[in-house]
C-alpha positions as CSV (number, residue, x, y, z in Angstrom):
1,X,10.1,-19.8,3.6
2,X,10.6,-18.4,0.0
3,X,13.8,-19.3,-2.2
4,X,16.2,-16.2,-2.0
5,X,16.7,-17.2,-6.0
6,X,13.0,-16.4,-6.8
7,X,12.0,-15.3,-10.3
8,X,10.5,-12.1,-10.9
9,X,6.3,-12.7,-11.8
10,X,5.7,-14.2,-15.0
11,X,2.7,-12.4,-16.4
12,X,-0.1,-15.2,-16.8
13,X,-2.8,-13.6,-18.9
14,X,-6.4,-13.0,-16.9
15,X,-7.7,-16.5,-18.4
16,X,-4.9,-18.7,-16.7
17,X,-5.4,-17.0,-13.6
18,X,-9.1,-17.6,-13.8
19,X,-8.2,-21.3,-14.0
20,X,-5.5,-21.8,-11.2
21,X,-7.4,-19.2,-8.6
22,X,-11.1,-18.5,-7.1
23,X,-11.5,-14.9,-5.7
24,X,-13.7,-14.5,-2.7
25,X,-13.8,-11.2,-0.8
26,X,-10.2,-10.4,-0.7
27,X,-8.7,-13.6,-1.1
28,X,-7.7,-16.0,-3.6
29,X,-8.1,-20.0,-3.0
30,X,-6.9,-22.8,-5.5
31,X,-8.6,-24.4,-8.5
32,X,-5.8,-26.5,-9.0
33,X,-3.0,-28.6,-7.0
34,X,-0.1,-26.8,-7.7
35,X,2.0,-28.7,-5.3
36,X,1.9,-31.1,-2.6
37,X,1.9,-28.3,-0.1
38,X,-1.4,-26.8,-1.8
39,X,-4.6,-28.3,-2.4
40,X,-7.9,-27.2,-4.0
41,X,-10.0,-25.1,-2.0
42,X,-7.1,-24.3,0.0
43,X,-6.3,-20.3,1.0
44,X,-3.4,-19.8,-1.4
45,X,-0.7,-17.5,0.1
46,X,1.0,-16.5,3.3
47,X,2.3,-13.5,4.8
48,X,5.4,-11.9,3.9
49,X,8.3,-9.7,6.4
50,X,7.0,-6.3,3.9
51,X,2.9,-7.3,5.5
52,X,1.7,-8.5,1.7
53,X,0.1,-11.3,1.1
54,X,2.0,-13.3,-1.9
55,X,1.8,-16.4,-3.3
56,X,4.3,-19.1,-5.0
57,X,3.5,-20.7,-8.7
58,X,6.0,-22.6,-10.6
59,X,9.1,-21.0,-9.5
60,X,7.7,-17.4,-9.4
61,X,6.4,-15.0,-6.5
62,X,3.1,-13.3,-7.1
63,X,2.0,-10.7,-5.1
64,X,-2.1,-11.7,-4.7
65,X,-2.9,-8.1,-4.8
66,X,-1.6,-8.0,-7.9
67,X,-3.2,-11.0,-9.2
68,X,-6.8,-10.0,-8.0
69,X,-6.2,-6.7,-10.1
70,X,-5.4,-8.9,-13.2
71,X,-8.4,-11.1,-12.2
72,X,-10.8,-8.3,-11.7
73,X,-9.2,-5.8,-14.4
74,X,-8.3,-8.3,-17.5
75,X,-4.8,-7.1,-17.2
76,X,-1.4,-6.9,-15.2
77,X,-1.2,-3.3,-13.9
78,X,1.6,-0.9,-15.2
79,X,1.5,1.2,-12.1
80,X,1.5,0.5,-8.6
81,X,-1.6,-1.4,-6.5
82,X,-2.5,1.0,-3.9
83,X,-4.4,-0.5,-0.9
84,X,-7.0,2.7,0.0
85,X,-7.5,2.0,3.3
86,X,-4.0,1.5,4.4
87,X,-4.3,-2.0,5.0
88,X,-1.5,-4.0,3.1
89,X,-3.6,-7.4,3.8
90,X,-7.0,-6.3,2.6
91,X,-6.9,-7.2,-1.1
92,X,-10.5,-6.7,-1.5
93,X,-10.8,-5.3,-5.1
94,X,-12.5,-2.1,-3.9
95,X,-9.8,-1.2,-1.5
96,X,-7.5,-1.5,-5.0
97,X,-6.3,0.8,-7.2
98,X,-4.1,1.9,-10.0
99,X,-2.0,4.4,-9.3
100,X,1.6,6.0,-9.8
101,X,3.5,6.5,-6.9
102,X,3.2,9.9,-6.6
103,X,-0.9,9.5,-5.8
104,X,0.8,6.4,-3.6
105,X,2.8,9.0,-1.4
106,X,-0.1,11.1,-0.9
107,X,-2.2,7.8,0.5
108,X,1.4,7.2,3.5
109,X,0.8,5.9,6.6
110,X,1.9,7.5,9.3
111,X,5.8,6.9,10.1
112,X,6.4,5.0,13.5
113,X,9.1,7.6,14.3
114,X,6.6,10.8,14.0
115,X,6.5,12.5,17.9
116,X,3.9,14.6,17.1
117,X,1.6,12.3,15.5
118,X,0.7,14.5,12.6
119,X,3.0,14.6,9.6
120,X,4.7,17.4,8.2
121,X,4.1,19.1,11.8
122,X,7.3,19.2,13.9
123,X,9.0,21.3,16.8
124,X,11.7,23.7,15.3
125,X,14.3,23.8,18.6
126,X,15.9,27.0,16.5
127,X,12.5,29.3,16.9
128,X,11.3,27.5,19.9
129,X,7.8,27.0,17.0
130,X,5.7,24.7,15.3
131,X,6.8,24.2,11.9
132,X,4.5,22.7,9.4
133,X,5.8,21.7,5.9
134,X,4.5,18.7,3.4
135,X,6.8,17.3,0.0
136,X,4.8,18.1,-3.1
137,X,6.4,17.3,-6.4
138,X,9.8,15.9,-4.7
139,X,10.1,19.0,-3.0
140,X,9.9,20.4,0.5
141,X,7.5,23.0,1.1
142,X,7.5,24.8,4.3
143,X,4.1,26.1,5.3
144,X,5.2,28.2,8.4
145,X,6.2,28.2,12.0
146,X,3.7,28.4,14.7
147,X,3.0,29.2,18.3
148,X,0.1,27.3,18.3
149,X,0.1,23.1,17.5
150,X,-3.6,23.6,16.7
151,X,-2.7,26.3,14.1
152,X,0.8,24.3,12.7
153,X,-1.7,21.4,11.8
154,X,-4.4,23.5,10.2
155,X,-1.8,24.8,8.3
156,X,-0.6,21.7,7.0
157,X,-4.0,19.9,6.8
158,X,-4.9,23.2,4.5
159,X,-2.2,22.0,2.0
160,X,-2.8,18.2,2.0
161,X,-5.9,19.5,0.8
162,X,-4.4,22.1,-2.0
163,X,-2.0,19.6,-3.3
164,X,-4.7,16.9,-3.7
165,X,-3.5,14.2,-0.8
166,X,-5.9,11.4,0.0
167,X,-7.9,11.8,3.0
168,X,-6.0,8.8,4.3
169,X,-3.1,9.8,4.2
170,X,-1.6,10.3,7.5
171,X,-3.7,7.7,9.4
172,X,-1.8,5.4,11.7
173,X,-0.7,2.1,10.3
174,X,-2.5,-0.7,10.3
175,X,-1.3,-4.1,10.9
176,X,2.3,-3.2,10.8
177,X,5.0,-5.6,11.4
């Protein structure tokens, strides 16, 4: 288990990480013995309660997604590492990217609580409709209210698209907690 008095990263430069870890499609291994826990060729990492993948060195917790950016890239990123696909434990450098969070939000899962399985569609008890809305720019948009499900999720699907969401977005979770 991780020490609850952890240190925030400590931003090792590209060529240290080089030395300490070996990248191989998605994950990182050890170069060196870093404790008596850890060996060379060993998978270095485990699983954490938020489903990333992070790693301990010296006193400081590393996310590894963060660290194959630095690897790949040639420096720590400024903005958030967004996993394309969804998937919090596929730290493959392809399925990484750059972004703020605003481009983040538009690549959201699918909340566990949604009834209707489509977000930004819901049933509005007051008009006995389907109301479609989406948040763009910290601020809720309604789209309409609908008879029809059908025409309550084209109507929302039309504005992901307007407002530049990532065709992910929405997509159920994937390997949730």
């Amino acid at each position: 288990m991780w020490n609850i008095n952890r240190k925030k990263e400590a931003l090792l430069p590209q060529k240290e990480l080089l030395k300490i870890f070996r990248y191989y499609k998605g994950e990182l291994y050890w170069k060196i013995k870093p404790s008596t826990a850890a060996w060379i060729g060993k998978k270095a990492g485990q699983l954490n309660n938020k489903n990333r993948f992070q790693v301990n060195y010296k006193g400081y917790i590393y996310y590894i997604h963060r660290i194959i950016w630095t690897m790949h890239e040639g420096a720590w990123p400024v903005l958030e590492i967004d996993h394309i696909n969804g998937d919090g434990t596929d730290n493959r450098i392809e399925n990484l990217r750059e972004v703020n969070r605003t481009v983040q939000n538009k690549n959201a899962a699918l909340r566990k609580d949604s009834t209707t399985r489509i977000v930004g569609v819901h049933w509005n008890m007051q008009s006995s409709k389907w109301r479609a809305q989406i948040c763009f720019k910290s601020k809720q948009r309604h789209l309409g209210l609908y008879e029809d499900f059908f025409e309550a999720c084209c109507a929302r699907k039309s504005a992901e698209r307007k407002y530049g969401f990532h065709i992910n977005h929405g997509r159920k979770a994937l390997n949730t907690p």
